[in-house]
C-alpha positions in Angstrom: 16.3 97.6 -19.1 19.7 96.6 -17.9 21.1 97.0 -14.6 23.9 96.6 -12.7 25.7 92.4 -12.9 26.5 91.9 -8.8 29.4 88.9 -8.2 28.0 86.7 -5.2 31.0 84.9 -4.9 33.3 88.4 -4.8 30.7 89.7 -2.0 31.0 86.3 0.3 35.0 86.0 -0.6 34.5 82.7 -1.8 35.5 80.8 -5.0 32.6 79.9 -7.5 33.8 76.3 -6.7 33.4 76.6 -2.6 30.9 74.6 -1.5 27.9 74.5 0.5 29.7 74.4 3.7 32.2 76.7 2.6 29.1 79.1 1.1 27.7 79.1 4.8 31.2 79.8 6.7 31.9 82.8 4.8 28.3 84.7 5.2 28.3 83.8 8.8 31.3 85.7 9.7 30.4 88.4 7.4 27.5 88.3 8.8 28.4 88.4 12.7 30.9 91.5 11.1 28.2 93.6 9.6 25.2 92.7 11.9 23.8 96.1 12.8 23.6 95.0 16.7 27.4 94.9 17.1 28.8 96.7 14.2 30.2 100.6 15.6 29.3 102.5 11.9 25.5 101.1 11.8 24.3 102.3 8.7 27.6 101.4 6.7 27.6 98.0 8.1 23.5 98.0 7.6 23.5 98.1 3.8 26.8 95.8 3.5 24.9 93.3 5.5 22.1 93.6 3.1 24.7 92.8 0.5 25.7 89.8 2.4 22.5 88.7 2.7 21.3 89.0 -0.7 24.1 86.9 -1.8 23.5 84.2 0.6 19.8 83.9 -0.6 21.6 83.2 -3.9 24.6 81.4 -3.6 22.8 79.3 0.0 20.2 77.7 -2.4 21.1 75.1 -4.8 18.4 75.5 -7.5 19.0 79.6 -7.0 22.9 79.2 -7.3 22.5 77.0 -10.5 20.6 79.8 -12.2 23.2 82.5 -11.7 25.8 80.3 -12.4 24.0 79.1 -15.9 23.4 83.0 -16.8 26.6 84.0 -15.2 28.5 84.1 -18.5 25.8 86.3 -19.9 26.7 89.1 -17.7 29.6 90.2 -18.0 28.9 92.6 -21.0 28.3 95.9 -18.1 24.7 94.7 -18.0 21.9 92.2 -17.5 18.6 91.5 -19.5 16.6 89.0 -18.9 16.8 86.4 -21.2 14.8 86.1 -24.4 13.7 89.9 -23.7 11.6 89.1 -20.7 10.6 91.3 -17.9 11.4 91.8 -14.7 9.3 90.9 -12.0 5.9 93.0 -12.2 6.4 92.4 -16.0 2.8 93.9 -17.1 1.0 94.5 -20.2 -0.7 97.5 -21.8 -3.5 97.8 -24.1 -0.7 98.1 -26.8 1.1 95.5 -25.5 4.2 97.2 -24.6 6.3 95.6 -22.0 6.0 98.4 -18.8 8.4 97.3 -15.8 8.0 98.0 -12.4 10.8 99.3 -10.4 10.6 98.5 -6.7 12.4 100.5 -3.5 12.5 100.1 0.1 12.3 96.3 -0.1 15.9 95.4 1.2 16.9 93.3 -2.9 18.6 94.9 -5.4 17.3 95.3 -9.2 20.2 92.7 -9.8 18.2 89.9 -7.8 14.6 91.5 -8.2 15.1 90.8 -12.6 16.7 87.6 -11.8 14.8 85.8 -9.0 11.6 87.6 -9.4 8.5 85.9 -10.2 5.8 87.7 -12.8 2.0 86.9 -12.6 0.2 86.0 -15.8 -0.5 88.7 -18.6 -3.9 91.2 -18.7 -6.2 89.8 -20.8 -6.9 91.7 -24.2 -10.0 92.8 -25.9 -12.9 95.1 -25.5 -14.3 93.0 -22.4 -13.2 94.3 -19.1 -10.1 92.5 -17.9 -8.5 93.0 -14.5 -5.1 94.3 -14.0 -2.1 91.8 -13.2 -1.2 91.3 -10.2 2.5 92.2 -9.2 4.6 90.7 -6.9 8.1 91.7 -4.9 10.2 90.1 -2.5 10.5 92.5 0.5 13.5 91.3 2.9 12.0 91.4 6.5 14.6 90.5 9.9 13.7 88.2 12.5 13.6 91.2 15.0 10.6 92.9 12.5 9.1 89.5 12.6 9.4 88.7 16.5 8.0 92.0 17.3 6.1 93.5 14.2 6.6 97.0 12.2 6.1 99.2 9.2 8.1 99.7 6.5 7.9 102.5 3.7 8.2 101.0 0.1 8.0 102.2 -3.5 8.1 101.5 -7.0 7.6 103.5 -10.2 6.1 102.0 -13.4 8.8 102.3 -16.0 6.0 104.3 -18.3 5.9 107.3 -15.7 7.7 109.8 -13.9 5.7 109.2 -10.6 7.3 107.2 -7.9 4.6 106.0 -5.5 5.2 105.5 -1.9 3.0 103.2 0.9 3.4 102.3 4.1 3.3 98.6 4.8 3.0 97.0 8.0 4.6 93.8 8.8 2.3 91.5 11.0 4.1 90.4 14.4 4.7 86.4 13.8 4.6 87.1 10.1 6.4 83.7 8.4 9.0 83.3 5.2 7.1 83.4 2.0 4.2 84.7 3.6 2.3 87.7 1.1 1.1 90.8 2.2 -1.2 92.2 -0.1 -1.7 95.9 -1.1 -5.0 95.5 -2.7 -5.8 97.6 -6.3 -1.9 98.9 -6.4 -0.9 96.0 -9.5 -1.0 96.4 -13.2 -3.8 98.6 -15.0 -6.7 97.1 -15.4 -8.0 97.0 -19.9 -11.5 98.5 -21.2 -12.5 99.8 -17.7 -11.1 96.8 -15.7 -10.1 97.2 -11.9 -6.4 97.0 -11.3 -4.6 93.9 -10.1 -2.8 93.6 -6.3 0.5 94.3 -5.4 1.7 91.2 -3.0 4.7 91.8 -1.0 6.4 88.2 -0.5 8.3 87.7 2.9 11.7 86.6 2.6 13.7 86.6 6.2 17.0 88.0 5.8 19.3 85.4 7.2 20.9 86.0 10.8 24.5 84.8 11.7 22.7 83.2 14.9 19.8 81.5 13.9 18.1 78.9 12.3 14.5 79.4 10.7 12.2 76.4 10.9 8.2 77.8 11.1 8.1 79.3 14.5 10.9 77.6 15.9 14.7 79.0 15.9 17.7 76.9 16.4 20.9 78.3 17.8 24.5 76.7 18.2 26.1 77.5 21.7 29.7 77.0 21.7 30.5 75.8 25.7 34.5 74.7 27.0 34.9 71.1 26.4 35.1 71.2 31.1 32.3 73.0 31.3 30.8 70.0 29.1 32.6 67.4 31.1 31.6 68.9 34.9 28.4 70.8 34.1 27.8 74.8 34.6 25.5 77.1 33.2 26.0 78.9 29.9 24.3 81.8 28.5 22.4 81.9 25.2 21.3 84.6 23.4 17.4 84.9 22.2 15.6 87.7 20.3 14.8 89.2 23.5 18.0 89.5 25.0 20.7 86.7 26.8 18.9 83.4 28.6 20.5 81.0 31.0 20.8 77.8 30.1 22.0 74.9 32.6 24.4 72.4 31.4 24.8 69.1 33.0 27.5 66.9 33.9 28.8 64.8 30.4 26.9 67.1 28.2 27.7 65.5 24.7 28.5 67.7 21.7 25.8 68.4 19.9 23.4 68.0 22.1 19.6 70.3 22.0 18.3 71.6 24.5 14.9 73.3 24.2 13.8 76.7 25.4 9.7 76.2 25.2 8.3 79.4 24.0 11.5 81.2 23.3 10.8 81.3 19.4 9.3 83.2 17.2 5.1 84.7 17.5 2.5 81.2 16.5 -1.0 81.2 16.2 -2.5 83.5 19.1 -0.5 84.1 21.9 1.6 81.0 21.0 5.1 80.9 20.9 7.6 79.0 18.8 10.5 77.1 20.7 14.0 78.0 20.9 17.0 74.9 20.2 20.8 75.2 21.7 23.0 73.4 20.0 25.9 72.4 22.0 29.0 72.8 20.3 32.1 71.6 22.7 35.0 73.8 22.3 38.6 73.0 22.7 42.0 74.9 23.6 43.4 75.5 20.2 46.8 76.8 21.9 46.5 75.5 25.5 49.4 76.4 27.9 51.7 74.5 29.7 49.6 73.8 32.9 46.6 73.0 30.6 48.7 70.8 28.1 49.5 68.8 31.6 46.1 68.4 32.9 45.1 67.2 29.2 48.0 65.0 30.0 47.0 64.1 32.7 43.5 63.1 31.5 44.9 61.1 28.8 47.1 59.1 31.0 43.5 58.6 33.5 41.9 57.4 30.8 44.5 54.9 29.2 
């Protein structure tokens, strides 16, 4: 079934030659545009960060990138099949062996990226023995504020062979981790000759935030603080998933220094908590004024 071609590049503003760096530039200050917590028209700005997002996953992974960019030229007739007639993800298997597609909602990805990216479980078995039904698996995009603190989320899917669209609730365990699968036991492919159905597993991917950096529980942060501030020491705040932190700043702070906030990351094992790391990013005057250009002067000529 075809659907819609999406241009990653178009949606980041980037060339299909920018690079890595480049890639990561342009989604983080789309990203910081469209985040929902600052943007003033929320639910515009929520599904254009989504957008963002989605192209990120793509475009920010080399092996993921390679693929679209291999296929890319395959596209551009107003629609996309997989290639050499495959399924998309949830690609199951009736008794007849018709190809029957599942069509997911509610899980923050576009058909575009489930068809493309998606990964399909091994075919029913055939025959007059009892075989159990696949199971299915989706990518459901989950933030790092659903993560930190735990929620539902209402998702559906239809199988392409009927009219019915189902809908379930699904509950996103606080401290949940990327790639992690929640299972929806019995609600995968038909089960052949009186076999039980297979699972539906819901696979975590985080959707990426303009601040943060995912590694297990912890959560890295760059903090950009005045190159004096750096020099003389001061305190700086730093934002967390709970809200703003102080952070102290000594005397000849070097940039790119971490500092660690202990328990400041995401939910661990228990009541555990990951860490959170600050970055120190020194900032200068790109358009100092006169009595700053003569105190930089001034340094220079202290330090000659």
């Amino acid at each position: 079934m075809p659907v819609q071609f999406r241009d990653y590049y178009e949606t980041l503003g980037v060339a299909k030659t920018a690079s890595q760096d480049e890639i990561k530039k342009a989604f983080r200050k789309l990203a910081r545009k469209f985040h929902p917590d600052t943007a003033e028209d929320k639910k515009t700005a929520e599904e254009k960060f989504k957008e963002v997002n989605e192209a990120y996953e793509v475009l920010g992974d080399p092996e993921k990138r390679r693929k679209y960019d291999e296929l890319g030229a395959n596209w551009q007739q107003g629609g996309f099949q997989a290639p050499g007639g495959g399924f998309p993800r949830g690609g199951d298997y009736g008794a007849a062996g018709e190809g029957v597609e599942f069509e997911f909602g509610g899980t923050g990805f576009s058909d575009f990226f489930e068809q493309l990216f998606g990964a399909r479980r091994g075919r029913s078995g055939f025959g007059t023995a009892p075989q159990k039904g696949n199971d299915i698996e989706a990518d459901i995009m989950v933030t790092l504020e659903e993560a930190f603190h735990g929620s539902t989320r209402q998702i559906s899917f239809r199988r392409s062979d009927s009219a019915q669209i189902q809908t379930y609730t699904v509950k996103i365990p606080k401290g949940v981790r990327d790639g992690q699968r929640i299972r929806l036991a019995g609600q995968g492919g038909q089960g052949q000759a009186g076999g039980g159905a297979g699972d539906l597993y819901l696979r975590v991917r985080f959707q990426r935030h303009p601040e943060f950096e995912v590694e297990g529980a912890d959560l890295t942060v760059d903090l950009e603080v005045p190159a004096w501030k750096c020099v003389l020491g001061g305190e700086a705040e730093v934002r967390t998933l709970e809200g703003r932190a102080k952070l102290k700043i000594p005397a000849g702070t070097q940039n790119g220094r971490k500092f660690r906030l202990t328990g400041r990351g995401l939910p661990a094992k228990g009541s555990e908590r990951g860490d959170l790391y600050v970055v120190v990013d020194a900032t200068l005057p790109v358009h100092p004024s006169e009595a700053e250009q003569a105190l930089w002067e001034k340094i220079r000529d202290l330090s000659a």
